[in-house]
FIKOLZA-1660 file (N, C-alpha, C; in steps of 0.1 Angstrom, whole numbers, plus 5000, padded with zeros to 4 digits):
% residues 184
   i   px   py   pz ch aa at
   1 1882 3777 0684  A  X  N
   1 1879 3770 0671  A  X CA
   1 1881 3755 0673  A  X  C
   2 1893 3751 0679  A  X  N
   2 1895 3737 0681  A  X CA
   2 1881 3730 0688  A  X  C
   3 1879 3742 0699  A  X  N
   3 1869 3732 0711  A  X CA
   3 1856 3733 0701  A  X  C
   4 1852 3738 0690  A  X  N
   4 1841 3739 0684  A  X CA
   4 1842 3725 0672  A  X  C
   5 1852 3723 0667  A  X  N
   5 1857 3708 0660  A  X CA
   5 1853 3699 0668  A  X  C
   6 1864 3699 0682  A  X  N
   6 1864 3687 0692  A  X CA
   6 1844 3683 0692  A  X  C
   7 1839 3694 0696  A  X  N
   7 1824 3691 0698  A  X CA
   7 1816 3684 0683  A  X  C
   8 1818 3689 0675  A  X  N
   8 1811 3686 0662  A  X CA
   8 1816 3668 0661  A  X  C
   9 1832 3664 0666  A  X  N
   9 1833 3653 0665  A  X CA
   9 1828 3642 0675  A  X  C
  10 1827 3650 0687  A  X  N
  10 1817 3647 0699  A  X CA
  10 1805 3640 0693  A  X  C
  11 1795 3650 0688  A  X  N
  11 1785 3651 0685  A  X CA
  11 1782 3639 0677  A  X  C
  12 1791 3642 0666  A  X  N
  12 1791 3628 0652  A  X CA
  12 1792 3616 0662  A  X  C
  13 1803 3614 0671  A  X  N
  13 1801 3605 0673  A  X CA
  13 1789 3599 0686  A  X  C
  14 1782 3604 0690  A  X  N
  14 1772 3600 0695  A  X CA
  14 1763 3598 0686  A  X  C
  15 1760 3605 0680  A  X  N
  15 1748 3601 0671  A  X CA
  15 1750 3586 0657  A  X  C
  16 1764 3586 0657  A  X  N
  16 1769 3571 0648  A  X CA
  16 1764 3563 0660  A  X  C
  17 1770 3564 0672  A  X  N
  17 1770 3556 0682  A  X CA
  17 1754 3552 0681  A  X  C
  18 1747 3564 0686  A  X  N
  18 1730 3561 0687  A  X CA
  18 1725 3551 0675  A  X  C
  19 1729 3558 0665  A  X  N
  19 1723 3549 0648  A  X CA
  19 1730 3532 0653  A  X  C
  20 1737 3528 0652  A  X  N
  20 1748 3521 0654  A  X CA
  20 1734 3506 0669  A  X  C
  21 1736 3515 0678  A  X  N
  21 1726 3507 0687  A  X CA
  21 1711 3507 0680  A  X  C
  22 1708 3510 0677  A  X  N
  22 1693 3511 0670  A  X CA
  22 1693 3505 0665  A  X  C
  23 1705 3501 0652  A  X  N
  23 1701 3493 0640  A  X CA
  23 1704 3477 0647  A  X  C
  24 1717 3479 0656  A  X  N
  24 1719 3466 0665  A  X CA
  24 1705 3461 0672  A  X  C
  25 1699 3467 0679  A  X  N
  25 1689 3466 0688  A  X CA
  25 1677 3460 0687  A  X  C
  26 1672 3468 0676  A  X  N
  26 1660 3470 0667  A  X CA
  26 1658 3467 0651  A  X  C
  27 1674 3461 0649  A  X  N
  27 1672 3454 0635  A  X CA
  27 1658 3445 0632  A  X  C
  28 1661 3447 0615  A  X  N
  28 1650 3441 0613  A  X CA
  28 1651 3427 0611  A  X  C
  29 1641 3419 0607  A  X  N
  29 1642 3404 0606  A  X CA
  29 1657 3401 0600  A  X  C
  30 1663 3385 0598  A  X  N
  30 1666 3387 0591  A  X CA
  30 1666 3379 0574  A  X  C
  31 1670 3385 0566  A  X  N
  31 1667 3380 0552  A  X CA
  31 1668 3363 0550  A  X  C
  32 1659 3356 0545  A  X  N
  32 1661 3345 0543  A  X CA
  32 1675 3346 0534  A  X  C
  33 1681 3332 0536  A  X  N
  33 1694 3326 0532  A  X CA
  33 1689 3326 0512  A  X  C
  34 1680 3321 0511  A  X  N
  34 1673 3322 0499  A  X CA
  34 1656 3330 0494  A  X  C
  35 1655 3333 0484  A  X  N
  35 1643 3337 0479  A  X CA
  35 1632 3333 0479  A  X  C
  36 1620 3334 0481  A  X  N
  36 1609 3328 0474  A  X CA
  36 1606 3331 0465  A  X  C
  37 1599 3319 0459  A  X  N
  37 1594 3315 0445  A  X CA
  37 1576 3319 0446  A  X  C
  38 1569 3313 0458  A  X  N
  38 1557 3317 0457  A  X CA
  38 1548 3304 0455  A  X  C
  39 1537 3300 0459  A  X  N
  39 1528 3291 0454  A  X CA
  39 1524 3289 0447  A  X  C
  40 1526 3302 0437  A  X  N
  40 1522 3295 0423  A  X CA
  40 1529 3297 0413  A  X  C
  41 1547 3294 0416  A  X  N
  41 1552 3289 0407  A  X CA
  41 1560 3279 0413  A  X  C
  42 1552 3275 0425  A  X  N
  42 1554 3262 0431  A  X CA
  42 1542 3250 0424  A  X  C
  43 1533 3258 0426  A  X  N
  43 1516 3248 0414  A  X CA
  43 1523 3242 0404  A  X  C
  44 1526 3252 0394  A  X  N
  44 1530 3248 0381  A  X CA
  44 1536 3235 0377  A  X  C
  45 1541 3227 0386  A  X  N
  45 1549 3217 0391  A  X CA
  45 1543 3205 0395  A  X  C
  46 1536 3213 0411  A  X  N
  46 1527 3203 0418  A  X CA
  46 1516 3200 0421  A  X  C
  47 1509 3204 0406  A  X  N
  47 1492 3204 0402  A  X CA
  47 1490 3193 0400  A  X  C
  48 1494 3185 0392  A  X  N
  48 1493 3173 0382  A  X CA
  48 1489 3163 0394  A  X  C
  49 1482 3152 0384  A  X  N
  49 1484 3140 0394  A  X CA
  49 1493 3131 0391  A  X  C
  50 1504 3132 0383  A  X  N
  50 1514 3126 0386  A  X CA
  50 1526 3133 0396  A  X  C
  51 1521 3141 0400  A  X  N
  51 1526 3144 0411  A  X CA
  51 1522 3146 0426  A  X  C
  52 1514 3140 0423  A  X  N
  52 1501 3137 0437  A  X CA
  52 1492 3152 0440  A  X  C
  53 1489 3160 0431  A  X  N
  53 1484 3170 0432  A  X CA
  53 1481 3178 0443  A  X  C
  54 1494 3185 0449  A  X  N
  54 1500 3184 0463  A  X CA
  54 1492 3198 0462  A  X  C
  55 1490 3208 0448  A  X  N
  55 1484 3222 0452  A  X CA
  55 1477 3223 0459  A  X  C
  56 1467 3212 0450  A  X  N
  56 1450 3212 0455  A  X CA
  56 1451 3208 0466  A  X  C
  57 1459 3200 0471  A  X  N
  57 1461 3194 0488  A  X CA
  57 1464 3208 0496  A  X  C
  58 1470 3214 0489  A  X  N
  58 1472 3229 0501  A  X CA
  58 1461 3234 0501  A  X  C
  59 1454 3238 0488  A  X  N
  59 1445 3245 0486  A  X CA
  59 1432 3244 0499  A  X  C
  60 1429 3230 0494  A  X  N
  60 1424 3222 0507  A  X CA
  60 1424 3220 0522  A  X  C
  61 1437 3227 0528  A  X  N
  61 1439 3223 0539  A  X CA
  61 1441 3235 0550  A  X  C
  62 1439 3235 0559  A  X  N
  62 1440 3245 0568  A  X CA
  62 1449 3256 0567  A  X  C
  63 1460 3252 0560  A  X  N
  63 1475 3259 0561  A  X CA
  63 1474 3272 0551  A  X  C
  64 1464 3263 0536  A  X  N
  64 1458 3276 0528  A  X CA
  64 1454 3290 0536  A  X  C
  65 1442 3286 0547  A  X  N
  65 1430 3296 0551  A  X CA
  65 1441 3301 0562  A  X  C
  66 1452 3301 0566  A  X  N
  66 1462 3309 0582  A  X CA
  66 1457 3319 0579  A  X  C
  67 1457 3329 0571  A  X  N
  67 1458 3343 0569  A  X CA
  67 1443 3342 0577  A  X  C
  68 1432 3340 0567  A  X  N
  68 1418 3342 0569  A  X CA
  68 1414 3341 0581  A  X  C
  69 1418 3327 0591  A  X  N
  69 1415 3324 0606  A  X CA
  69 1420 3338 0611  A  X  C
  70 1428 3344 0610  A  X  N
  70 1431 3357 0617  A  X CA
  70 1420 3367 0616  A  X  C
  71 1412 3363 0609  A  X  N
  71 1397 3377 0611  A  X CA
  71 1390 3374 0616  A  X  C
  72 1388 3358 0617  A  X  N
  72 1377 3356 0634  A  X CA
  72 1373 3361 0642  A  X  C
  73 1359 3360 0645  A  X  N
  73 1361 3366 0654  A  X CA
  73 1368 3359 0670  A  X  C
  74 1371 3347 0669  A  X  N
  74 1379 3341 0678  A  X CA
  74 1394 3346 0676  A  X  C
  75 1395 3345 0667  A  X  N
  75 1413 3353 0670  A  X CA
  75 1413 3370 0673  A  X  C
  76 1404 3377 0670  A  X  N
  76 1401 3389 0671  A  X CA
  76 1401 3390 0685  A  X  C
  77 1396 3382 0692  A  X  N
  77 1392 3380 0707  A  X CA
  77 1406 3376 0712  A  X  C
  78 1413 3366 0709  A  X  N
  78 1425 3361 0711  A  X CA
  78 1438 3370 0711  A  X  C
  79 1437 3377 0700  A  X  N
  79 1447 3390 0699  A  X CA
  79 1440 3402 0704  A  X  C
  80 1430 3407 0714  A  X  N
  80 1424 3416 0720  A  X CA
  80 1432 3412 0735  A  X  C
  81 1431 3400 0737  A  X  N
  81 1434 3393 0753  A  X CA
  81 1449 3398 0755  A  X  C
  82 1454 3398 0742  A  X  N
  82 1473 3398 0741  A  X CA
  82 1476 3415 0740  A  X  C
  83 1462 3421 0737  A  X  N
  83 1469 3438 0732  A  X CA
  83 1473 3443 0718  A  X  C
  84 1466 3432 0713  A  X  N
  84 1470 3432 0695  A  X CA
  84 1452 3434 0691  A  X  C
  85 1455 3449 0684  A  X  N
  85 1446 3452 0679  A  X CA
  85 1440 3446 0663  A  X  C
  86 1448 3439 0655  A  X  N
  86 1443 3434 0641  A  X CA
  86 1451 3426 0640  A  X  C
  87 1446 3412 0645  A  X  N
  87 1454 3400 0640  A  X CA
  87 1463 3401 0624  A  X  C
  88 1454 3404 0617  A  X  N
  88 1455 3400 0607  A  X CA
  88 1469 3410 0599  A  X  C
  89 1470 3423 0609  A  X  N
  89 1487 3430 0606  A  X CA
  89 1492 3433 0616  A  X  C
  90 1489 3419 0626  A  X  N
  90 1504 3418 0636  A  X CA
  90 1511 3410 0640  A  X  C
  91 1527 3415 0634  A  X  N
  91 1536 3403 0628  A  X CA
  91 1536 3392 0642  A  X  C
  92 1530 3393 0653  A  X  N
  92 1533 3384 0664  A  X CA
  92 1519 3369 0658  A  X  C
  93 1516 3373 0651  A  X  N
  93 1504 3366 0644  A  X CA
  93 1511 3361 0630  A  X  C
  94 1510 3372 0624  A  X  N
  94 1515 3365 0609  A  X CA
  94 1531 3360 0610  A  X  C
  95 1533 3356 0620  A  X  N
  95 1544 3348 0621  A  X CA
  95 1547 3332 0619  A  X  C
  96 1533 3333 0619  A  X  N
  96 1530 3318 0618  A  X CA
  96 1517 3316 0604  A  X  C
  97 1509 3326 0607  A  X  N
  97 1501 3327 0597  A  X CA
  97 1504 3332 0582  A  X  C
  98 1517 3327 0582  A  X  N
  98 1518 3334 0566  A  X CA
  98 1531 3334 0565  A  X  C
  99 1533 3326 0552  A  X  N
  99 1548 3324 0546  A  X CA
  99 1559 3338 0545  A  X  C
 100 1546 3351 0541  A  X  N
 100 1560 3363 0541  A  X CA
 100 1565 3367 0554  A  X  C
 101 1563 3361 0565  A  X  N
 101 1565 3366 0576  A  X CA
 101 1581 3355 0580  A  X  C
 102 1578 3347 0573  A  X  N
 102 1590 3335 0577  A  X CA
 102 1595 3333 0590  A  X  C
 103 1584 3332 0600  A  X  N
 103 1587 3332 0614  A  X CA
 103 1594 3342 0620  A  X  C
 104 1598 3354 0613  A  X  N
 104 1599 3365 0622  A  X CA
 104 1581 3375 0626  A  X  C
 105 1585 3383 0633  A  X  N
 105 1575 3391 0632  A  X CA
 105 1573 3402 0623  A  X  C
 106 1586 3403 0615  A  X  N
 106 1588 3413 0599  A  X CA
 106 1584 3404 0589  A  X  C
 107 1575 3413 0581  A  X  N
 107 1577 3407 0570  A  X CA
 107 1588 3403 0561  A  X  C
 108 1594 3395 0561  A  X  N
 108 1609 3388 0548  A  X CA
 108 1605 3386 0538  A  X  C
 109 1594 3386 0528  A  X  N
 109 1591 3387 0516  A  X CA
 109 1582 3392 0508  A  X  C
 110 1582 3401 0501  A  X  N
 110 1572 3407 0492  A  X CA
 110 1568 3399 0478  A  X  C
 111 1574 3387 0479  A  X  N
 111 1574 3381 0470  A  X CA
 111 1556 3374 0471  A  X  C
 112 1559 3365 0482  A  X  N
 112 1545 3363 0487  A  X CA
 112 1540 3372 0490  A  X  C
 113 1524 3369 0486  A  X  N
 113 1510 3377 0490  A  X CA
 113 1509 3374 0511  A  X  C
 114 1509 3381 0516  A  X  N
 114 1506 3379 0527  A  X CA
 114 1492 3372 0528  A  X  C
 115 1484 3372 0520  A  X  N
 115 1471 3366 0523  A  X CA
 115 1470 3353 0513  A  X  C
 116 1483 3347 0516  A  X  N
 116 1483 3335 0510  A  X CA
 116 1482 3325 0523  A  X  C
 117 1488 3330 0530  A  X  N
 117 1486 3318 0545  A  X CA
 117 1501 3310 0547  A  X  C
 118 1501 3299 0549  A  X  N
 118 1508 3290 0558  A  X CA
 118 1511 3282 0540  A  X  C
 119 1523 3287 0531  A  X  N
 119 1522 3283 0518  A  X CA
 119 1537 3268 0518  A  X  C
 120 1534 3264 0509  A  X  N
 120 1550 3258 0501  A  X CA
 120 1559 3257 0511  A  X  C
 121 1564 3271 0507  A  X  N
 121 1579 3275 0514  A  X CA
 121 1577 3276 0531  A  X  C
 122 1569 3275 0535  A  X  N
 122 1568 3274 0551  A  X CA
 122 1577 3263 0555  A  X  C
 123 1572 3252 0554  A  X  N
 123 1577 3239 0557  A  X CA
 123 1586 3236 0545  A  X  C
 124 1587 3241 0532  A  X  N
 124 1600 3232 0523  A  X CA
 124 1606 3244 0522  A  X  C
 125 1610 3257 0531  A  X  N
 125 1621 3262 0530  A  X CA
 125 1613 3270 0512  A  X  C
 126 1622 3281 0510  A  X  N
 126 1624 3290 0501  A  X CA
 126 1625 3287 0488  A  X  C
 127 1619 3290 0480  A  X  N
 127 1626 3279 0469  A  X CA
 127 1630 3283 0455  A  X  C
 128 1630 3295 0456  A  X  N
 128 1634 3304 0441  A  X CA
 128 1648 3295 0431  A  X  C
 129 1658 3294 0446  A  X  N
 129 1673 3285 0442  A  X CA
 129 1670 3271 0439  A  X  C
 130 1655 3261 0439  A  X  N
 130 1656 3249 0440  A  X CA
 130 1645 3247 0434  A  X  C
 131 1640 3251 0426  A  X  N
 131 1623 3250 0422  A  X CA
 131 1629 3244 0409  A  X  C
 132 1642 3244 0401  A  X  N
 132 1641 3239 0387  A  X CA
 132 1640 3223 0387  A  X  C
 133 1632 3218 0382  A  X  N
 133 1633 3202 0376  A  X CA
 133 1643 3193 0379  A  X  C
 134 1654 3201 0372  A  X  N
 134 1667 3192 0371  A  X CA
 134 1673 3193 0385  A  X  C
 135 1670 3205 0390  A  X  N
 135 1678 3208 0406  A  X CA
 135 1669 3199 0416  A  X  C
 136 1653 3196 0414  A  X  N
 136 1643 3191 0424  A  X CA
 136 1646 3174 0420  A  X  C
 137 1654 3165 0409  A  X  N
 137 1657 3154 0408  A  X CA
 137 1664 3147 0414  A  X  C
 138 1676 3161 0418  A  X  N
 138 1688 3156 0428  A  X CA
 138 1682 3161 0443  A  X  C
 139 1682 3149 0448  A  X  N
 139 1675 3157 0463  A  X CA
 139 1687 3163 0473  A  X  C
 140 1696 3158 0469  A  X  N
 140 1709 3164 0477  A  X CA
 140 1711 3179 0469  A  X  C
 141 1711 3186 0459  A  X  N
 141 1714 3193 0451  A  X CA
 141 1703 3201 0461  A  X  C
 142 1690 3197 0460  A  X  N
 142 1677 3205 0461  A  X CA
 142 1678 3214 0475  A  X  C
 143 1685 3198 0481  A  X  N
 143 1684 3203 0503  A  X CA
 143 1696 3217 0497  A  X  C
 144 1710 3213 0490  A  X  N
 144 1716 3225 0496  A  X CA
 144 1715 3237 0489  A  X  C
 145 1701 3239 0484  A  X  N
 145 1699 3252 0475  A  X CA
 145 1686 3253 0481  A  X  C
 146 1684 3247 0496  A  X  N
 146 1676 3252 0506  A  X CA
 146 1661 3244 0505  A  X  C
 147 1662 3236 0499  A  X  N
 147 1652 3227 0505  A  X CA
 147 1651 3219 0518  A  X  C
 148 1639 3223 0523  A  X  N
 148 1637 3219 0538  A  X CA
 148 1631 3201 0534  A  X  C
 149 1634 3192 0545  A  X  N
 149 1623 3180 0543  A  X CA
 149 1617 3182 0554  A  X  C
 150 1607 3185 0557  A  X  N
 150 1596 3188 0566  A  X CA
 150 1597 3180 0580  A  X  C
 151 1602 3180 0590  A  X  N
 151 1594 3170 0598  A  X CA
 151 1591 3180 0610  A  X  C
 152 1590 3171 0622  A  X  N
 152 1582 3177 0638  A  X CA
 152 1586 3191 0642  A  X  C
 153 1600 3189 0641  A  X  N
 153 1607 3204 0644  A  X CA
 153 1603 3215 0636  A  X  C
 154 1599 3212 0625  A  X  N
 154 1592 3221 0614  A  X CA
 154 1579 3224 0616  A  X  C
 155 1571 3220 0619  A  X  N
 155 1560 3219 0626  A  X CA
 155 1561 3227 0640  A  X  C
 156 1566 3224 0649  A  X  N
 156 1568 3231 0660  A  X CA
 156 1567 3242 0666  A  X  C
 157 1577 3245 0651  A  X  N
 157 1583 3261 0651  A  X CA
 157 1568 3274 0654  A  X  C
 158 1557 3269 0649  A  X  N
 158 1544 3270 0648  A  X CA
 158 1533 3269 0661  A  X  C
 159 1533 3253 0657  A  X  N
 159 1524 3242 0666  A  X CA
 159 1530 3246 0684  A  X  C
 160 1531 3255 0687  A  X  N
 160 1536 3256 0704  A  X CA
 160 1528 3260 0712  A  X  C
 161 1531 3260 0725  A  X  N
 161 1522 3267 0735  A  X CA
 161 1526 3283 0734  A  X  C
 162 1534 3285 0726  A  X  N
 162 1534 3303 0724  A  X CA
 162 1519 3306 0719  A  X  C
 163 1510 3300 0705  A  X  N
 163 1499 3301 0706  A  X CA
 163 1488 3301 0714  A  X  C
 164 1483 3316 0711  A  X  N
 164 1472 3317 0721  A  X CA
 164 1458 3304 0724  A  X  C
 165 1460 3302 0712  A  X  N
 165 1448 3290 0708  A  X CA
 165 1454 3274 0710  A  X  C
 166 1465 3274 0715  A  X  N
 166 1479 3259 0715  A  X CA
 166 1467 3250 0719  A  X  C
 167 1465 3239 0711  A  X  N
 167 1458 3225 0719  A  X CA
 167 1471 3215 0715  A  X  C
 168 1470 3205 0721  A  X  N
 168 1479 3195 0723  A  X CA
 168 1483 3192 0709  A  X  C
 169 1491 3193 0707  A  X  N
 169 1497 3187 0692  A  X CA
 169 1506 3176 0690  A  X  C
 170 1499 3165 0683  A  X  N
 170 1502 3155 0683  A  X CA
 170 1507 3152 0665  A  X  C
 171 1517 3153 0664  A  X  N
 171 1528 3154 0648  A  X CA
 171 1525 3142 0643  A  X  C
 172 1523 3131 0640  A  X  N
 172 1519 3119 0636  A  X CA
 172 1505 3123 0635  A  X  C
 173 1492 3122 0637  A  X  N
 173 1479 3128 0635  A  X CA
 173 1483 3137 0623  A  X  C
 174 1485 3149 0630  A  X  N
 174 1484 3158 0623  A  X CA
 174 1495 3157 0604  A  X  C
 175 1504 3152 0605  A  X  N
 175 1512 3147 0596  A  X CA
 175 1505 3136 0586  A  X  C
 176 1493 3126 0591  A  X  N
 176 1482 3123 0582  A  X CA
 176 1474 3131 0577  A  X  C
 177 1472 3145 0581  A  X  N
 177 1463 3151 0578  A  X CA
 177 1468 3162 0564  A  X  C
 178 1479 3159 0570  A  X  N
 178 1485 3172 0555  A  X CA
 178 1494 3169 0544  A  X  C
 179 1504 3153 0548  A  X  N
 179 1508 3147 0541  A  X CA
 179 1507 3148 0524  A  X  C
 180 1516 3151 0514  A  X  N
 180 1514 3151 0501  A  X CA
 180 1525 3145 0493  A  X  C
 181 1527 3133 0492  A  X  N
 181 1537 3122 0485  A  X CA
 181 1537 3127 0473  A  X  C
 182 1546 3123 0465  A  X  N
 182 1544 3118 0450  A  X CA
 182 1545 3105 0454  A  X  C
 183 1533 3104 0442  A  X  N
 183 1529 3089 0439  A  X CA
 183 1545 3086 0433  A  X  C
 184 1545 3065 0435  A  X  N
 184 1554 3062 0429  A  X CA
 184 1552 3055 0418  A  X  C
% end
């Protein structure tokens, strides 16, 4: 009877053990520090042109269409070369192509639409804790309720020779090209 216990506790514990390495091993992403809000109740905000109508500027700009470039047939080609059958749901792609992915290869938010693209919260960080008015006035308030201020390293994270498609990235250029102030 005992050596039939001894085993059963054997047993348990191998298999805590196995669960235990798996979830170590093969954990999933992990959870942003904060929430997202989303782009469009990031718009709401930064439509206007008194606020240099930063939407339309995304809407506009390459960082909108990330998702979409993934159906190309150049990326289709580019993720065939790598062993990735559908750019467009593999997180070694939407890691960069798309804010829910938040640079892992798991998705980290369902909040965002995955076929929103390269949104907001990519480069200014998450913003569910910092999106209010009063909190976005204080810019020190804003950074520590996770506001990012964008620069090269932020970009990077992205812009590398990890991409299959990497051409020389030059952060000044490119930082003219996406740039959205408020007017003063």
């Amino acid at each position: 009877m005992k050596s039939i216990t001894k085993m059963k506790i054997f047993i348990g514990i191998c298999v805590l053990s196995a669960f235990v390495f798996f979830f170590t091993v093969y954990a999933k992403a992990e959870a942003p520090a904060h929430d997202f809000a989303g782009v469009k109740k990031c718009s709401i905000c930064h439509k206007s042109s008194e606020q240099g109508e930063q939407y339309q500027k995304w809407l506009d700009s390459k960082h909108a269409k990330a998702f979409e470039v993934l159906g190309t047939e150049e990326a289709k080609s580019a993720a065939a070369n790598l062993g990735i059958g559908d750019p467009q749901k593999s997180g070694k792609c939407l890691k960069c192509h798309s804010t829910a992915y938040g640079f892992s290869e798991e998705q980290v938010s369902t909040t965002i639409p995955v076929e929103e693209g390269v949104s907001c919260e990519s480069c200014h960080g998450p913003g569910k804790d910092y999106m209010k008015k009063s909190v976005m006035q204080n810019k020190d308030e804003a950074v520590a309720l996770g506001l990012i201020i964008p620069n090269e390293q932020t970009c990077v994270r992205c812009h590398n020779q990890e991409s299959p498609t990497f051409k020389a990235f030059d952060f000044a250029q490119r930082w003219d090209e996406i740039k959205h102030p408020v007017p003063k």
